[in-house]
PDB file with SEQRES, HELIX, SHEET and CRYST1 records, atoms N, CA, C and O in Angstrom:
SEQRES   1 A   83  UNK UNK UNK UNK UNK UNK UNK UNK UNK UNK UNK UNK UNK          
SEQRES   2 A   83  UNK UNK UNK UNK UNK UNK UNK UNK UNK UNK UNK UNK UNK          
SEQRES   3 A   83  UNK UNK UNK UNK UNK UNK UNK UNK UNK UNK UNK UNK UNK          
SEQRES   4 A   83  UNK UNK UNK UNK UNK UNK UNK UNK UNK UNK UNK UNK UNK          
SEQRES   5 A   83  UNK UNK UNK UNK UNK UNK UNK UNK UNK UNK UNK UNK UNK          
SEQRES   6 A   83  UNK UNK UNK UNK UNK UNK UNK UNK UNK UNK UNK UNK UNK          
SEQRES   7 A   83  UNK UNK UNK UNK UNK                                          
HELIX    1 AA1 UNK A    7  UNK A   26  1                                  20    
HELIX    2 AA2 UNK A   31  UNK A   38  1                                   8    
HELIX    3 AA3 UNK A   42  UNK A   49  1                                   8    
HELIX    4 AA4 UNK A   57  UNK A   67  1                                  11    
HELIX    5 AA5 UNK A   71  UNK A   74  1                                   4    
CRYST1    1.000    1.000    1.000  90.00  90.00  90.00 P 1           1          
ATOM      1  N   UNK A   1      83.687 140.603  67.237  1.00  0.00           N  
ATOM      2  CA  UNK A   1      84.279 139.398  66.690  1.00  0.00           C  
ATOM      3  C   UNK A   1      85.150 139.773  65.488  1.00  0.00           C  
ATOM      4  O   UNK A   1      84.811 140.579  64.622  1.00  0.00           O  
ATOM      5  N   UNK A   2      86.074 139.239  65.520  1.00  0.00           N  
ATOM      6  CA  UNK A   2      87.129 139.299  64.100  1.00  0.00           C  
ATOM      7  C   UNK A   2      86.484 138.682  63.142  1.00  0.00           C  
ATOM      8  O   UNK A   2      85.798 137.660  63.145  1.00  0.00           O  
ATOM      9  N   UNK A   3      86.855 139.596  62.127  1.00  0.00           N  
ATOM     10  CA  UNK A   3      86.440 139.275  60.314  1.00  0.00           C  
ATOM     11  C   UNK A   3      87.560 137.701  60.096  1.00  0.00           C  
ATOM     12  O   UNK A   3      88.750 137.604  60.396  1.00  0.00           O  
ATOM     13  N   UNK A   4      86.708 136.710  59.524  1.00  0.00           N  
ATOM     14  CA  UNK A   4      88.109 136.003  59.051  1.00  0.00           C  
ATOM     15  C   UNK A   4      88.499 136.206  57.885  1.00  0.00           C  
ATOM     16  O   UNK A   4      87.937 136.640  56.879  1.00  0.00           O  
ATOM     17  N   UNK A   5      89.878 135.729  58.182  1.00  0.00           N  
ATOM     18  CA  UNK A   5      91.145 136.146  57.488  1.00  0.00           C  
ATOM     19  C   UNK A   5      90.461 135.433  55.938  1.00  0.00           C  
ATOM     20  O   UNK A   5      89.550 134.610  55.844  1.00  0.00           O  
ATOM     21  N   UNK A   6      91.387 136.182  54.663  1.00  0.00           N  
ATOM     22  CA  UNK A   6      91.070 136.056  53.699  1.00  0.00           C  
ATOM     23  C   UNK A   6      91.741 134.240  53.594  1.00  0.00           C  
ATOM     24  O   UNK A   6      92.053 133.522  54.544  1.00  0.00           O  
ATOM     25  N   UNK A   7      91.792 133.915  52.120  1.00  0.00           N  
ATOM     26  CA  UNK A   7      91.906 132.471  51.624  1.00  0.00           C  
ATOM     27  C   UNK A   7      93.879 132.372  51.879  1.00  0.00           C  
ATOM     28  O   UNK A   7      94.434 131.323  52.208  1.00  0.00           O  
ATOM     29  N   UNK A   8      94.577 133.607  51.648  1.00  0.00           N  
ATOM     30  CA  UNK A   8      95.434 133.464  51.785  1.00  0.00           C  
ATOM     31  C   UNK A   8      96.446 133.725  52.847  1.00  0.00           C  
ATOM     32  O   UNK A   8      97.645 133.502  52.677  1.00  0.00           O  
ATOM     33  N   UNK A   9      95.841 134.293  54.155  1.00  0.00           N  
ATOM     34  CA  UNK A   9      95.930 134.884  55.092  1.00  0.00           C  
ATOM     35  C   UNK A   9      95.910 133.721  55.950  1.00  0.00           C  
ATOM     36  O   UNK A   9      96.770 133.597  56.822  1.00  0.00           O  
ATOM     37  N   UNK A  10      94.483 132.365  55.683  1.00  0.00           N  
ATOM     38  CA  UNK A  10      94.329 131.275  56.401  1.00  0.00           C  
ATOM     39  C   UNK A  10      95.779 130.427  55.769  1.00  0.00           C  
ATOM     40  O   UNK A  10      96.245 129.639  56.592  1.00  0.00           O  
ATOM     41  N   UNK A  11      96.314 130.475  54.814  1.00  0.00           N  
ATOM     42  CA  UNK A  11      96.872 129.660  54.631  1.00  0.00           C  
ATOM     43  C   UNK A  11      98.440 129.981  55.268  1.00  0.00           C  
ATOM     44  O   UNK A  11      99.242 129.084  55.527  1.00  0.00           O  
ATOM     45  N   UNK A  12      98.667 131.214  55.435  1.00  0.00           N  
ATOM     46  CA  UNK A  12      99.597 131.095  56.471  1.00  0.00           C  
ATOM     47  C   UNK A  12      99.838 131.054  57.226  1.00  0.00           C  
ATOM     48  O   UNK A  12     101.038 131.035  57.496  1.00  0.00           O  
ATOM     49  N   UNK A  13      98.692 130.997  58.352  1.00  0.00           N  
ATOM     50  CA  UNK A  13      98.381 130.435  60.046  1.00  0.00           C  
ATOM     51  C   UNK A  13      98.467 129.400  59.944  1.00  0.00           C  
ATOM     52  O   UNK A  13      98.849 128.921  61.012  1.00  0.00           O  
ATOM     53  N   UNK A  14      98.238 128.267  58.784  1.00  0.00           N  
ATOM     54  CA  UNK A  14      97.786 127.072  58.609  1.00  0.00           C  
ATOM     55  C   UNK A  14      99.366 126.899  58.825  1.00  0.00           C  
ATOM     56  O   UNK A  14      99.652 126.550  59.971  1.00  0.00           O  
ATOM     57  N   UNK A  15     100.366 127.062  58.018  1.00  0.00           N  
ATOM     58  CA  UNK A  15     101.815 127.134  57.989  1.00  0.00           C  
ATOM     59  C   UNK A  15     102.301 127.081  59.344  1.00  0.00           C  
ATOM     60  O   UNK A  15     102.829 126.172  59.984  1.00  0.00           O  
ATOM     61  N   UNK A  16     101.996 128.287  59.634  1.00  0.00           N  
ATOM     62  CA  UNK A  16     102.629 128.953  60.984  1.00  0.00           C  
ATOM     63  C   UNK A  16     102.774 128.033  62.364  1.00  0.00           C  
ATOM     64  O   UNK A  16     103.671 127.657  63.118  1.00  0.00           O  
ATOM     65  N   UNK A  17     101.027 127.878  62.196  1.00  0.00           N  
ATOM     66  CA  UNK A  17     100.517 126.675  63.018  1.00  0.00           C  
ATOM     67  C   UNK A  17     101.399 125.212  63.100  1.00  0.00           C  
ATOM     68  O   UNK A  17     101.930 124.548  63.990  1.00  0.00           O  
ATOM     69  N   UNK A  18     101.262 125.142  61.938  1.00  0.00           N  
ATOM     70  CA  UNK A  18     102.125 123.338  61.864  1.00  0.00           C  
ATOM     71  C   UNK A  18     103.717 123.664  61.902  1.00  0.00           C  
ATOM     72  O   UNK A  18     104.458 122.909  62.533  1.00  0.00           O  
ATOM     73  N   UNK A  19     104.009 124.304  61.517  1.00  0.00           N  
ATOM     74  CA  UNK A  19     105.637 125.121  61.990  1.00  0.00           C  
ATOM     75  C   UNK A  19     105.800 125.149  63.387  1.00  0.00           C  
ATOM     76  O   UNK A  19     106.903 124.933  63.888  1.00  0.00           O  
ATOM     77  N   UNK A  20     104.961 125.356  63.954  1.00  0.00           N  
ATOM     78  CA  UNK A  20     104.999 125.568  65.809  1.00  0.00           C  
ATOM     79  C   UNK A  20     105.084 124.433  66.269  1.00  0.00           C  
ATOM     80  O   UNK A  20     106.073 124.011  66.868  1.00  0.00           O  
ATOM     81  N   UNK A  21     103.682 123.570  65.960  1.00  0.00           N  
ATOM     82  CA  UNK A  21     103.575 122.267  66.443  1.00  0.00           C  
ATOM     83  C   UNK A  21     104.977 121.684  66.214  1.00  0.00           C  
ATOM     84  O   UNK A  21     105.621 121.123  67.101  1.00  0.00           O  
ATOM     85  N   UNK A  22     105.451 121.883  64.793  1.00  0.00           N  
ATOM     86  CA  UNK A  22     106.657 120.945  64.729  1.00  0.00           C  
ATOM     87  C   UNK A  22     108.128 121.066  65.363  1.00  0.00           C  
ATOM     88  O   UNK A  22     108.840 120.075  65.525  1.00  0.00           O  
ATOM     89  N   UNK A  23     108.533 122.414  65.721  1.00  0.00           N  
ATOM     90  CA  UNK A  23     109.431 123.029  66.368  1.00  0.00           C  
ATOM     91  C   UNK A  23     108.798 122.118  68.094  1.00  0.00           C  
ATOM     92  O   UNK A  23     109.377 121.285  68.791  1.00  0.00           O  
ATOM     93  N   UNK A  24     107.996 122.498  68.183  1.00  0.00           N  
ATOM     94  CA  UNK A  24     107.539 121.815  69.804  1.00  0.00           C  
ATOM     95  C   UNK A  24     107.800 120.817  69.973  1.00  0.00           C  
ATOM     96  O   UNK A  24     108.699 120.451  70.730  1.00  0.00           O  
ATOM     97  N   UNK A  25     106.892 119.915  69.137  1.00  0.00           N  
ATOM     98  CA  UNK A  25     107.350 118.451  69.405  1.00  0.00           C  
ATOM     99  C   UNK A  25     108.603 117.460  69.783  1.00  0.00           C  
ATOM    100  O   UNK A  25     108.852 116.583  70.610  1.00  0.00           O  
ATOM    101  N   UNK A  26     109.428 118.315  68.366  1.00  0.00           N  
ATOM    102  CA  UNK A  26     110.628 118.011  67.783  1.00  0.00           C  
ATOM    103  C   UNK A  26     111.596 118.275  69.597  1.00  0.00           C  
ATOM    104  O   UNK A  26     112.450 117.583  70.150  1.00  0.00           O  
ATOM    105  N   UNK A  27     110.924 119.564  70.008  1.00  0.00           N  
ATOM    106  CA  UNK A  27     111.710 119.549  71.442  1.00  0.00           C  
ATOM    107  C   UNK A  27     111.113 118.763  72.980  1.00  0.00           C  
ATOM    108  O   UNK A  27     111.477 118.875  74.151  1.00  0.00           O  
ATOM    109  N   UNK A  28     109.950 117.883  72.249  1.00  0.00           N  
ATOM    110  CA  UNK A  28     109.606 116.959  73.459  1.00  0.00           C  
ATOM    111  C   UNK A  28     108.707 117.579  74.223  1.00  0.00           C  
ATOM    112  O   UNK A  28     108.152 116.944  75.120  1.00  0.00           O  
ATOM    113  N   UNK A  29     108.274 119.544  73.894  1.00  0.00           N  
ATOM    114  CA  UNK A  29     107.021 119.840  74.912  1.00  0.00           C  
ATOM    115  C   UNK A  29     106.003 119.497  74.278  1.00  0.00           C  
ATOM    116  O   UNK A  29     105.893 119.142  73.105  1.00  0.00           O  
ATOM    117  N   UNK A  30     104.936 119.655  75.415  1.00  0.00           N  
ATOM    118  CA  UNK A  30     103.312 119.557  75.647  1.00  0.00           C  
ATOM    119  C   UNK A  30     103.362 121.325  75.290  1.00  0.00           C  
ATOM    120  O   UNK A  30     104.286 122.128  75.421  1.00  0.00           O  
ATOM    121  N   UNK A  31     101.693 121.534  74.703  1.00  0.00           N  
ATOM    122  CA  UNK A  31     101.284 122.698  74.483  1.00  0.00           C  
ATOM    123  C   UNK A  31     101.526 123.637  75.943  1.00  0.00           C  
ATOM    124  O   UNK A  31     102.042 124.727  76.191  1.00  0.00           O  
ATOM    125  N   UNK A  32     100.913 122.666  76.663  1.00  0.00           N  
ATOM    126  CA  UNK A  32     101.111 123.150  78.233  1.00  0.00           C  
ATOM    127  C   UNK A  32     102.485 123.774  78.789  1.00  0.00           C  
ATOM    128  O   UNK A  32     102.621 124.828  79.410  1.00  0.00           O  
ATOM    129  N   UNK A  33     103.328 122.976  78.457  1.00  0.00           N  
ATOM    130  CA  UNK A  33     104.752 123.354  78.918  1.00  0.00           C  
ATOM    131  C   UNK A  33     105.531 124.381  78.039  1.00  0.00           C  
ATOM    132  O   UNK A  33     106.382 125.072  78.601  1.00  0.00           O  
ATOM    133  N   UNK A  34     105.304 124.535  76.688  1.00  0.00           N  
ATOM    134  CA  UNK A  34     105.318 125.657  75.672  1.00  0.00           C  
ATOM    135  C   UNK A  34     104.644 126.906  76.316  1.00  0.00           C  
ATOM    136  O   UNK A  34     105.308 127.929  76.485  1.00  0.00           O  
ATOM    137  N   UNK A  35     103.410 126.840  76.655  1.00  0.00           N  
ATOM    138  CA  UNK A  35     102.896 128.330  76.679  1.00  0.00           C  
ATOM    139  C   UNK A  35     103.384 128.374  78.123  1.00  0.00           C  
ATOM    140  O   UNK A  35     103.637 129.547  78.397  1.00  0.00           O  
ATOM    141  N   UNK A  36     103.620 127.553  79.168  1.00  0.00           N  
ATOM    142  CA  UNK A  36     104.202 128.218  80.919  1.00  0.00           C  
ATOM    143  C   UNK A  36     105.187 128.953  80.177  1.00  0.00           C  
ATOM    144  O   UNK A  36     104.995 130.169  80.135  1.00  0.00           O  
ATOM    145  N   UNK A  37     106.484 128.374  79.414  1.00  0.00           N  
ATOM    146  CA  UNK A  37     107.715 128.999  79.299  1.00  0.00           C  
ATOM    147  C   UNK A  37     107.854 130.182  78.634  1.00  0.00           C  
ATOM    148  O   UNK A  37     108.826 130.923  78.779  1.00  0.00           O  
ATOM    149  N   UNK A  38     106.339 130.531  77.448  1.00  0.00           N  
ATOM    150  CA  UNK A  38     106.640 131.477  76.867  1.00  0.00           C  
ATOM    151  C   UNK A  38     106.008 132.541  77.478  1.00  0.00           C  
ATOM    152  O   UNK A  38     106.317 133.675  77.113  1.00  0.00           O  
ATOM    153  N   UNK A  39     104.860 132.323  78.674  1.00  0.00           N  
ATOM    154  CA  UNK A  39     103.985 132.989  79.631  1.00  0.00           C  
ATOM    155  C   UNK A  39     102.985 133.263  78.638  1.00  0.00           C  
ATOM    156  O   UNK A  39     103.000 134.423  78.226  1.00  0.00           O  
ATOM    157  N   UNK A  40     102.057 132.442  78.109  1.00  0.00           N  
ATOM    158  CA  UNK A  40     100.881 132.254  77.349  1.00  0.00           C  
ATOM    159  C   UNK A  40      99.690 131.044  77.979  1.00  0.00           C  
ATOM    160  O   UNK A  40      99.928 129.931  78.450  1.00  0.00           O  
ATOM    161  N   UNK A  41      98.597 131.615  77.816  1.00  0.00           N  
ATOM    162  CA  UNK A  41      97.743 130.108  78.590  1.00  0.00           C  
ATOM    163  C   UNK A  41      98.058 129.019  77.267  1.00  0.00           C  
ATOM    164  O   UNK A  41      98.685 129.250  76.233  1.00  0.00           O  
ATOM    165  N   UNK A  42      97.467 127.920  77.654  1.00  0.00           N  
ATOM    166  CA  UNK A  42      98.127 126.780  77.281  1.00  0.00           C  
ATOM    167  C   UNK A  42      96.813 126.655  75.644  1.00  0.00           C  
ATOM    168  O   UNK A  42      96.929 126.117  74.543  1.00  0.00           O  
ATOM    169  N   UNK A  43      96.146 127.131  76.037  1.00  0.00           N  
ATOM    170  CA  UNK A  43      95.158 127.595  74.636  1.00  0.00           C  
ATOM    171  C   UNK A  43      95.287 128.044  74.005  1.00  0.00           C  
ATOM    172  O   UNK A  43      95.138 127.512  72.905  1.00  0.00           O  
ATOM    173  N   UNK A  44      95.631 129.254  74.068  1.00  0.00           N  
ATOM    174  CA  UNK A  44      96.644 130.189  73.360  1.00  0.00           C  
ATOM    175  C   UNK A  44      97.787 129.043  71.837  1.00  0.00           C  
ATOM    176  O   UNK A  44      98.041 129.184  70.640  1.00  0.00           O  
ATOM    177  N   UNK A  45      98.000 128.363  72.569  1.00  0.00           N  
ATOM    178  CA  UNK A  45      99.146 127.587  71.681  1.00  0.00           C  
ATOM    179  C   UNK A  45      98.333 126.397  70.622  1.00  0.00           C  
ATOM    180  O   UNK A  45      98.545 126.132  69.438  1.00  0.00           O  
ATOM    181  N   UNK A  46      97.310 125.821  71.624  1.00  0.00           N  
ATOM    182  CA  UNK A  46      96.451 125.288  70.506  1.00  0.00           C  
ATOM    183  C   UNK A  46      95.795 126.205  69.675  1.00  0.00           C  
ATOM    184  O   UNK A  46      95.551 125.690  68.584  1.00  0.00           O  
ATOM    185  N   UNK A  47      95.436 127.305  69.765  1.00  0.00           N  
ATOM    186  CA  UNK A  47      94.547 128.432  68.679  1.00  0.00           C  
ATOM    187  C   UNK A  47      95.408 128.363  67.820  1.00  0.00           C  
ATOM    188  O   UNK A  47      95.079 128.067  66.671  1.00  0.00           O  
ATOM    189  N   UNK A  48      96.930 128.656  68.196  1.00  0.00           N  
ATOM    190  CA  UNK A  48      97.934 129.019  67.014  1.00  0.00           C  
ATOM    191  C   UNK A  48      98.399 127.776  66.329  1.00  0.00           C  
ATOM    192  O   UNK A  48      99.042 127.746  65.279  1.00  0.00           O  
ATOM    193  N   UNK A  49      97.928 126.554  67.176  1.00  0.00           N  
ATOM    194  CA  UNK A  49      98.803 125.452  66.436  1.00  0.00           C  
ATOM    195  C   UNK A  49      97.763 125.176  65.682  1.00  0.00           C  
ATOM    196  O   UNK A  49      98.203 124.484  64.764  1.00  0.00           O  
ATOM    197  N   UNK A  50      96.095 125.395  65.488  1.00  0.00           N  
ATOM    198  CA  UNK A  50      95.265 125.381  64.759  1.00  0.00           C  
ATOM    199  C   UNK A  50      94.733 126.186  63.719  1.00  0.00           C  
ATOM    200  O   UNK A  50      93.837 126.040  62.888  1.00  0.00           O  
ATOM    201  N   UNK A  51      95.573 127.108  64.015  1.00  0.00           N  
ATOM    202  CA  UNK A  51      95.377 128.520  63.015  1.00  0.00           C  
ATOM    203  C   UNK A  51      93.651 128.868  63.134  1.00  0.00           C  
ATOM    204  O   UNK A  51      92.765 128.945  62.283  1.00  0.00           O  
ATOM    205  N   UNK A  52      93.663 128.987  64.227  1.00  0.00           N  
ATOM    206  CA  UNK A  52      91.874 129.945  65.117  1.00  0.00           C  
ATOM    207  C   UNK A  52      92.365 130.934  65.318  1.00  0.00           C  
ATOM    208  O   UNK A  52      91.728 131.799  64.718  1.00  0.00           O  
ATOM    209  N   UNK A  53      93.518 131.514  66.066  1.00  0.00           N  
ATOM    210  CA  UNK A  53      94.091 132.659  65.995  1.00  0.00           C  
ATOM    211  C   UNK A  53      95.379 132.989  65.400  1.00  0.00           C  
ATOM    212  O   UNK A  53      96.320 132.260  65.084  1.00  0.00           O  
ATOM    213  N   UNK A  54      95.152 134.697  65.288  1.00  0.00           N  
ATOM    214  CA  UNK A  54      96.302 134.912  64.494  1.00  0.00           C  
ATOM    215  C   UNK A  54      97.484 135.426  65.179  1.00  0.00           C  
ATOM    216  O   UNK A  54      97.458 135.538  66.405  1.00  0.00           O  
ATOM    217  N   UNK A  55      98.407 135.714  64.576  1.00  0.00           N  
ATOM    218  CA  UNK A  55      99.636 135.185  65.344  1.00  0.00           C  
ATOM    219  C   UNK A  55     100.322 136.954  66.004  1.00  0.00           C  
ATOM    220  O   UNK A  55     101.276 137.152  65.252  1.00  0.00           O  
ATOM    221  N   UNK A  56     100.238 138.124  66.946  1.00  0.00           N  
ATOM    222  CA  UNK A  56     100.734 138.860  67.117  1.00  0.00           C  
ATOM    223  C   UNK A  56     102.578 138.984  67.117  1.00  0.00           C  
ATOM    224  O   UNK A  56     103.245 137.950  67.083  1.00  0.00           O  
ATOM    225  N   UNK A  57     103.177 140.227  67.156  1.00  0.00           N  
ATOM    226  CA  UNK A  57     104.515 140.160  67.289  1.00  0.00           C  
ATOM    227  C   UNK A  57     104.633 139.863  68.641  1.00  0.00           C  
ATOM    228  O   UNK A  57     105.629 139.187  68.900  1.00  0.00           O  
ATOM    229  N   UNK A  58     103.914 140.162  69.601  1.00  0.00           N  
ATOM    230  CA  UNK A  58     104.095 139.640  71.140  1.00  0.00           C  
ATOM    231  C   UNK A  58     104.309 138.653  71.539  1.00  0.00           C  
ATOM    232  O   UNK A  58     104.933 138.358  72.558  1.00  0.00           O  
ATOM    233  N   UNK A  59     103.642 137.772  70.518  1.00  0.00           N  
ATOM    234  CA  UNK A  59     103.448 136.258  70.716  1.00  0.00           C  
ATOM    235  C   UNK A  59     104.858 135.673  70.607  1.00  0.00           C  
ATOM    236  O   UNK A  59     105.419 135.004  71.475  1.00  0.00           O  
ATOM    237  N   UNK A  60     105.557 136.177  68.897  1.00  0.00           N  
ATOM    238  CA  UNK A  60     106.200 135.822  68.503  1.00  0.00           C  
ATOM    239  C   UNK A  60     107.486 135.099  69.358  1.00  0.00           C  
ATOM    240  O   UNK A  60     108.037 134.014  69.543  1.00  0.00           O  
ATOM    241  N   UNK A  61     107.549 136.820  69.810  1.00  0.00           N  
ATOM    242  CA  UNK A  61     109.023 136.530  70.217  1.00  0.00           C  
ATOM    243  C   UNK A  61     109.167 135.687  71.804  1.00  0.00           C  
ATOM    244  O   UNK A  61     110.215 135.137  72.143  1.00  0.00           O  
ATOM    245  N   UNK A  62     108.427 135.702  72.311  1.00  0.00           N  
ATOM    246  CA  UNK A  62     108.159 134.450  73.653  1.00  0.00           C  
ATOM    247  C   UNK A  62     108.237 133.453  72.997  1.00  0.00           C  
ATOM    248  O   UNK A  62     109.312 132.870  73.138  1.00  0.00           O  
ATOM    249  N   UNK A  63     107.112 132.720  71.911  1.00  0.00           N  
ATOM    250  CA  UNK A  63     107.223 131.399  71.426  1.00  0.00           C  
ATOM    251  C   UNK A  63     109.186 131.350  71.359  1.00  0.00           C  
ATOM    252  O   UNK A  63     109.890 130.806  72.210  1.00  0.00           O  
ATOM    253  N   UNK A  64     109.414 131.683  70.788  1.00  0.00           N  
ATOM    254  CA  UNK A  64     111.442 131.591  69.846  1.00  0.00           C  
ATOM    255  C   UNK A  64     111.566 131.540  70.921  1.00  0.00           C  
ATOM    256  O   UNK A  64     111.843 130.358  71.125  1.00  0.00           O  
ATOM    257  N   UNK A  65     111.549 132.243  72.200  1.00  0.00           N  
ATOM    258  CA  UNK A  65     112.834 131.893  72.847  1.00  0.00           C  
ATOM    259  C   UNK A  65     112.488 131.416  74.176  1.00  0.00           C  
ATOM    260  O   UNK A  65     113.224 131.499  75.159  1.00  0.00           O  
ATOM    261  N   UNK A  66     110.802 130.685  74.133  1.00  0.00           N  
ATOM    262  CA  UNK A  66     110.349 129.761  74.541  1.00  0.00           C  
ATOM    263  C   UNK A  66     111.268 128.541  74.135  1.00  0.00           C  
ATOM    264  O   UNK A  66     111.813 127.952  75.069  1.00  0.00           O  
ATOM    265  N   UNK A  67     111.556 127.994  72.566  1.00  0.00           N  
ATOM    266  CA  UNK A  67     111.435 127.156  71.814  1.00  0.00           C  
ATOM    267  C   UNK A  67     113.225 127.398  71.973  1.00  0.00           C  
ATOM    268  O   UNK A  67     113.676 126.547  72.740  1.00  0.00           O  
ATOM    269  N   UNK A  68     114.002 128.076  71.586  1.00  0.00           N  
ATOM    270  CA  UNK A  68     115.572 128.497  71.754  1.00  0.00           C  
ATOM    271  C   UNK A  68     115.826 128.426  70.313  1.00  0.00           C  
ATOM    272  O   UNK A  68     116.735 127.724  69.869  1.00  0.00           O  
ATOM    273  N   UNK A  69     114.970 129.208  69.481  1.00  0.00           N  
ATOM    274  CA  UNK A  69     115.040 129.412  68.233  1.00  0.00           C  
ATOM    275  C   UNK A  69     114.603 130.853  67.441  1.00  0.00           C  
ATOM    276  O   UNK A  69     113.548 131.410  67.745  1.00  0.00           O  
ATOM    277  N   UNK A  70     115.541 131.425  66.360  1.00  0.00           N  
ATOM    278  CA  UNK A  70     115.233 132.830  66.395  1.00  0.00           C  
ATOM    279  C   UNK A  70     113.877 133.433  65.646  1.00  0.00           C  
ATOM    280  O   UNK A  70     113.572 132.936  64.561  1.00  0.00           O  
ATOM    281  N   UNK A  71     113.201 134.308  66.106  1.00  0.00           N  
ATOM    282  CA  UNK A  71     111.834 134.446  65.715  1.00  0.00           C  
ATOM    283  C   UNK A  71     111.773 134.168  64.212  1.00  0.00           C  
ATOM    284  O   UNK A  71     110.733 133.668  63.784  1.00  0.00           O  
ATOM    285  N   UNK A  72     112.856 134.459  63.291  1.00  0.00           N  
ATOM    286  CA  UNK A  72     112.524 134.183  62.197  1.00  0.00           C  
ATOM    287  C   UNK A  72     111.876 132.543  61.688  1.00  0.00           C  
ATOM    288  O   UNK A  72     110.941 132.233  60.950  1.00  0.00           O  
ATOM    289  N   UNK A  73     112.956 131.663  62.545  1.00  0.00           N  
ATOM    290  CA  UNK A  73     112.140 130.231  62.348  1.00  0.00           C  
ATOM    291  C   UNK A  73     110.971 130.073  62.746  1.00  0.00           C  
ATOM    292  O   UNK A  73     110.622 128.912  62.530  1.00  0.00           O  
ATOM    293  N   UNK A  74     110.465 130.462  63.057  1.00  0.00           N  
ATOM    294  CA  UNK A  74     108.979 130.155  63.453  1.00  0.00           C  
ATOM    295  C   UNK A  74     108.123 130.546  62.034  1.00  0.00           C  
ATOM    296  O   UNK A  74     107.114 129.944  61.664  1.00  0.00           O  
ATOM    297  N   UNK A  75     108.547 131.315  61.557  1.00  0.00           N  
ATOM    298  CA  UNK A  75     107.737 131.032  59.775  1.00  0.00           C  
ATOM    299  C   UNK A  75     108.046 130.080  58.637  1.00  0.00           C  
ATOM    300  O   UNK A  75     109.070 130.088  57.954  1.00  0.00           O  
ATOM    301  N   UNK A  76     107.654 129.769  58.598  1.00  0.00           N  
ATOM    302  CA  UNK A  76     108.026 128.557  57.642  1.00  0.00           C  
ATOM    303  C   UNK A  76     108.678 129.297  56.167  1.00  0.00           C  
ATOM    304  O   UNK A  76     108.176 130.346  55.766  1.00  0.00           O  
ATOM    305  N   UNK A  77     109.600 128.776  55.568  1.00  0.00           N  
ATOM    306  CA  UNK A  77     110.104 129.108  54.043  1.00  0.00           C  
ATOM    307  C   UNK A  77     109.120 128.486  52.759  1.00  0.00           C  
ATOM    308  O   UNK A  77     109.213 127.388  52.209  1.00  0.00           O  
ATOM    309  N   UNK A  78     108.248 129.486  52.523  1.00  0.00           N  
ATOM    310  CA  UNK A  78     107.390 129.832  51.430  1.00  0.00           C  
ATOM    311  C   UNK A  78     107.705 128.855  50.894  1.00  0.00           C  
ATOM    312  O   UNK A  78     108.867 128.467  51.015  1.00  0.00           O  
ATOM    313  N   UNK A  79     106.821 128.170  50.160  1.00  0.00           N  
ATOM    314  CA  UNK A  79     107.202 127.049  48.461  1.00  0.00           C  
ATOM    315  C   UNK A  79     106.851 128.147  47.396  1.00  0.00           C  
ATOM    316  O   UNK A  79     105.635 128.035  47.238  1.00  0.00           O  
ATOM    317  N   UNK A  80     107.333 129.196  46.553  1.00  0.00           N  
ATOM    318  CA  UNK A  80     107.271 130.242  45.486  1.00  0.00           C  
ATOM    319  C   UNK A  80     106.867 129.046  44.330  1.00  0.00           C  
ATOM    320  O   UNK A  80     107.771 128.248  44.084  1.00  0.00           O  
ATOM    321  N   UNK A  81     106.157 128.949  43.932  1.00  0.00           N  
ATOM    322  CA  UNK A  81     106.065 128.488  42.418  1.00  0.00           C  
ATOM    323  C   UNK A  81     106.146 129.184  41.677  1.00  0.00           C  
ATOM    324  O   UNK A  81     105.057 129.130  41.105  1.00  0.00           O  
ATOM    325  N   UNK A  82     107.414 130.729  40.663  1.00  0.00           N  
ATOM    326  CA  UNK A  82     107.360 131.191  39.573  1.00  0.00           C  
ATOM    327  C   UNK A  82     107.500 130.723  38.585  1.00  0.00           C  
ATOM    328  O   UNK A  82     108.303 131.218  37.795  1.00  0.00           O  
ATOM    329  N   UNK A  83     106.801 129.646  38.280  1.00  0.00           N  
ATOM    330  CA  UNK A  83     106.510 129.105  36.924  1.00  0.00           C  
ATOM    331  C   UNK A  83     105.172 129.287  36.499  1.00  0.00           C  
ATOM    332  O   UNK A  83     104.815 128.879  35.394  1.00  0.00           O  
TER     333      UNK A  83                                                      
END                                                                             
């Protein structure tokens, strides 16, 4: 069994996760119809849209061009607070 991820490690699956969901939606698929196109079971996409699992580079690049977007969007742009 995998160690879970530290406090800050969860918080960027948590990201990642709702970044996916929202790219998906926004294009009208079902989890189902996301993972046929990216060739992932359809669980697979809920783990990641729940941040249960973590996210490989394999994954990556199917989701993007599952989705017709470049792997970089699929991470969300950090909020930096240097103050």
């Amino acid at each position: 069994m995998d160690p879970e991820p530290d406090a800050t490690t969860r918080a960027h699956l948590v990201d990642f996760g709702r970044n996916l969901r929202t790219l998906r939606e926004a294009r009208g698929l079902t989890q189902e119809t996301l993972a046929h196109q990216a060739g992932l079971h359809r669980a697979v996409v809920g783990f990641i849209e729940r941040a249960e699992r973590e996210v490989g580079i394999g994954t990556v690049w199917p989701l993007a061009e599952a989705l017709g977007v470049q792997p970089a969007e699929l991470f969300p742009v950090p909020d930096w607070d240097h103050t």
